[in-house]
C-alpha positions, 0 to 999 in steps of 0.5 A: 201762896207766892212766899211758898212757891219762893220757898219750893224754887229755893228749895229745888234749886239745892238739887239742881243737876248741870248739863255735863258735856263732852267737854266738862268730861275731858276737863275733868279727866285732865285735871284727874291726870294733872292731880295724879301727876302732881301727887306722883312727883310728890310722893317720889321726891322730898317735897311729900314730907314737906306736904305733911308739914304744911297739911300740919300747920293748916291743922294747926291753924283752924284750930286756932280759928276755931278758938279765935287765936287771933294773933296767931292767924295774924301771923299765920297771914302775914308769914305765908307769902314769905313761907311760899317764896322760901319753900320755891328757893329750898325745893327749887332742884325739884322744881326744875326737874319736874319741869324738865320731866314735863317735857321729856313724859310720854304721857298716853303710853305712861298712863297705860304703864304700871309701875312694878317698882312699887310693889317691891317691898316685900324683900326675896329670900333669896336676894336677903340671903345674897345680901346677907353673903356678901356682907359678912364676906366683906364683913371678915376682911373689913370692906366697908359697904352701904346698901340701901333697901328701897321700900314704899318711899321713892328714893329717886332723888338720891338714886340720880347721884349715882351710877346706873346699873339695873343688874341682879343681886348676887353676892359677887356683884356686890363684892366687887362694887364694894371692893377698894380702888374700884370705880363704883366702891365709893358712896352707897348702892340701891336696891329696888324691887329686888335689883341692883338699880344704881351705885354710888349713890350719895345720901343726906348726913343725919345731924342728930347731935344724940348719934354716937361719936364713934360712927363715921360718915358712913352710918350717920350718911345710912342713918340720915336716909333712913330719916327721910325714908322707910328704908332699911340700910345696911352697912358694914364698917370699915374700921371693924368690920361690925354689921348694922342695920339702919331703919326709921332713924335707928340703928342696929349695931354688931348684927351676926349672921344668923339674925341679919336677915331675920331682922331685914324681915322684921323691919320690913314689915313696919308701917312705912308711912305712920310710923313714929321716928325715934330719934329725938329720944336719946341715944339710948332709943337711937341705937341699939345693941345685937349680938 
């Protein structure tokens, strides 16, 4: 009879339900908004493709103890102190931004405060068409420009190079932005949510070694965001005056006029986070001809 009542304590003590107070309710909601934080800054700075690479080798690394590899979890084990040292040096900019932003947040008002920026993906026709004038306009006279079509993926760290500017997008204003010995012609401008938010912006060069060796710093610097991002990046060349567009590591070379907003619309409408980067397959998958 004591063996059973044993049994049925151990058993009932599964189910056994805490006493919640106020407390553990105010700690939940600060760890609630500290994880929110947390997942915030990751998605707006280049440490969310790093969280993917490491979620990658976590994968990999139960697979391993799941088959008893045991010399890859010794080196698993002995590589990570390193590997969390190494990834403090290489992101060590964001780090300290986010400490500084910690300091500066508001953080009562900015849970209240909804973000309208992340629900600029889909483009307005009339900015494409805006766009779209401008480009061919400095197209004909061989202005080189760059413009970078922000989507789902913040590009926050690249927008902090550049200049300031939170304008509308109309065709005169990139005209001039682009046009030669002007303060602001120099490196590429952001659009987010359908404005101009900052120009001048510097971007990452692609160092894939499969990219054509007749594009210059200009498409390799548009390839190289769209690398990194779910951007689509449009850039006009100076030396031609041929219109491309930039997307998911690829390019899009000697687009007319009658398809350029046509094929904004198209690229737009791929998957922003699981879609397949193309570019280790070769230049022929890399770039990609239009009439």
């Amino acid at each position: 009879m004591e063996q059973i009542i044993n049994y049925l304590k151990t058993y009932f003590d599964w189910f056994y339900i805490p006493r919640i107070t106020i407390t553990d309710l105010i700690e939940i909601v600060i760890i609630a908004i500290l994880i929110y934080y947390i997942m915030d800054w990751f998605k707006k700075t280049r440490a969310w493709t790093l969280m993917k690479g490491i979620l990658v080798l976590l994968l990999f690394t139960g697979i391993a103890r799941i088959f008893e590899f045991n010399t890859i979890i010794w080196i698993f084990k002995n590589t990570i102190s390193v590997g969390v040292i190494a990834v403090i040096i290489i992101f060590q900019p964001e780090f300290r931004r986010a400490l500084e932003q910690l300091g500066r947040k508001k953080f009562i008002s900015s849970l209240f405060i909804v973000d309208e920026s992340r629900n600029g993906r889909k483009f307005n026709k009339k900015i494409l068409n805006e766009i779209s004038k401008a480009v061919y306009a400095m197209s004909e006279v061989k202005t080189g420009a760059l413009i970078v079509l922000e989507q789902e993926v913040r590009l926050g760290d690249y927008e902090r190079t550049g200049i300031t500017i939170d304008a509308e997008v109309t065709s005169q204003l990139l005209i001039n932005i682009f046009e030669h010995n002007t303060p602001l012609h120099d490196g590429a401008v952001l659009i987010r949510n359908n404005r101009i938010i900052s120009a001048t912006c510097y971007l990452p060069l692609s160092d894939n070694l499969d990219i054509n060796k007749s594009l210059g710093t200009r498409h390799r610097a548009a390839i190289g965001v769209s690398e990194v991002s779910d951007s689509i990046t449009v850039i006009v060349s100076e030396e031609t005056g041929a219109v491309s567009l930039a997307h998911n590591g690829v390019i899009y070379r000697n687009l007319s006029k009658d398809n350029f907003v046509g094929k904004i619309e198209e690229l737009s409408k791929n998957e922003p986070v699981t879609r397949k980067m193309k570019w280790w397959k070769g230049l022929g998958k890399h770039e990609k001809q239009n009439s």
